[in-house]
N, C-alpha and C positions, 0 to 999 in steps of 0.2 A: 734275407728271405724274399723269394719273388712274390708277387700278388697274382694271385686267380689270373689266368688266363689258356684260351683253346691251345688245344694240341696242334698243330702243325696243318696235320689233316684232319680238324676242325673246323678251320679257320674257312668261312665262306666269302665268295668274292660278292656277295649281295648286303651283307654286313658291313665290308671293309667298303667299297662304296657309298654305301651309307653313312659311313662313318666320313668318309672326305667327302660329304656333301655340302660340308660349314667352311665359310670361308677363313675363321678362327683355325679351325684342322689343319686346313689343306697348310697354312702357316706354318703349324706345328709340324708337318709333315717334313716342309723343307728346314728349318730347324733342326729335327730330326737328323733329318739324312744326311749330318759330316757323320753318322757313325758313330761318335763320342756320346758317352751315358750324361743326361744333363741333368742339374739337380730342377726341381720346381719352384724357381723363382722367377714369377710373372717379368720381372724387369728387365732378368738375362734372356728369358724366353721370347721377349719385345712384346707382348701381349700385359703389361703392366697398367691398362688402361681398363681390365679387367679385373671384377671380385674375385679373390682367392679360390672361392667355393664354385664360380664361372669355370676357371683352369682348371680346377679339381675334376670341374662334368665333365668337362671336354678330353683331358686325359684318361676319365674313366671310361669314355665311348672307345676311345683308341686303342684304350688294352681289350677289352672287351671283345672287339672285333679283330682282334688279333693283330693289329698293327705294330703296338708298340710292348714291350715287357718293362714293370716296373718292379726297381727292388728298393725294398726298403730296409732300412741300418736308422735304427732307433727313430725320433723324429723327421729325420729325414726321406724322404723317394727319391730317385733317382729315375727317370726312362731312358730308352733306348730302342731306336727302332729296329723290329727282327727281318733284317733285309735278308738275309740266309733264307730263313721261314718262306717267306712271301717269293723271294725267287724261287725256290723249291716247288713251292703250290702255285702258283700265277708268273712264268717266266716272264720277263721283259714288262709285266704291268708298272712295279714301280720307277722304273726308267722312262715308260710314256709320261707317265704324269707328272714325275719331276724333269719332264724335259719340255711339258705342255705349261707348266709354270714360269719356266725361264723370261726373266723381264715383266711377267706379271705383276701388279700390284694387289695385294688380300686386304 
């Protein structure tokens, strides 16, 4: 089952900005971006130095603004970044910014 999140052409680029305003995010962001659905374990996520309920905000700002889609299968969530989505509505933005990341440290 997915969880709550905007349609496509919902998705505002003043939100999703918003949303990569933390530098926890922008982490998650590149994480994110192999494409593979990751489960929510702080340790694999590398943000393990973070409360559960911390990961929990931060992935709920992400869906919310339409970055990422989260499905969940009993106890478990799963996310996954909707690069389709986000290129469809904002072409070329998430490639500036995971290209504006490269060799950063978050």
């Amino acid at each position: 089952m997915l969880l709550e999140q905007p349609d496509v052409e919902d998705i505002q680029l003043v939100k999703v900005l918003h949303a990569l305003g933390d530098p926890t995010r922008l982490h998650l962001l590149r994480v994110y971006a192999s494409g593979e659905q990751c489960d929510c374990s702080s340790e694999r996520l590398g943000v393990g130095h973070l409360h559960k309920s911390t990961v929990s905000h931060h992935m709920r700002i992400m869906r919310e603004a339409g970055l990422t889609s989260t499905r969940s299968v009993g106890r478990n969530r799963y996310v996954q970044l909707r690069r389709a989505d986000l290129d469809t509505r904002f072409p070329g933005l998430l490639d500036a910014l995971l290209k504006s990341l490269e060799g950063e440290e978050l």
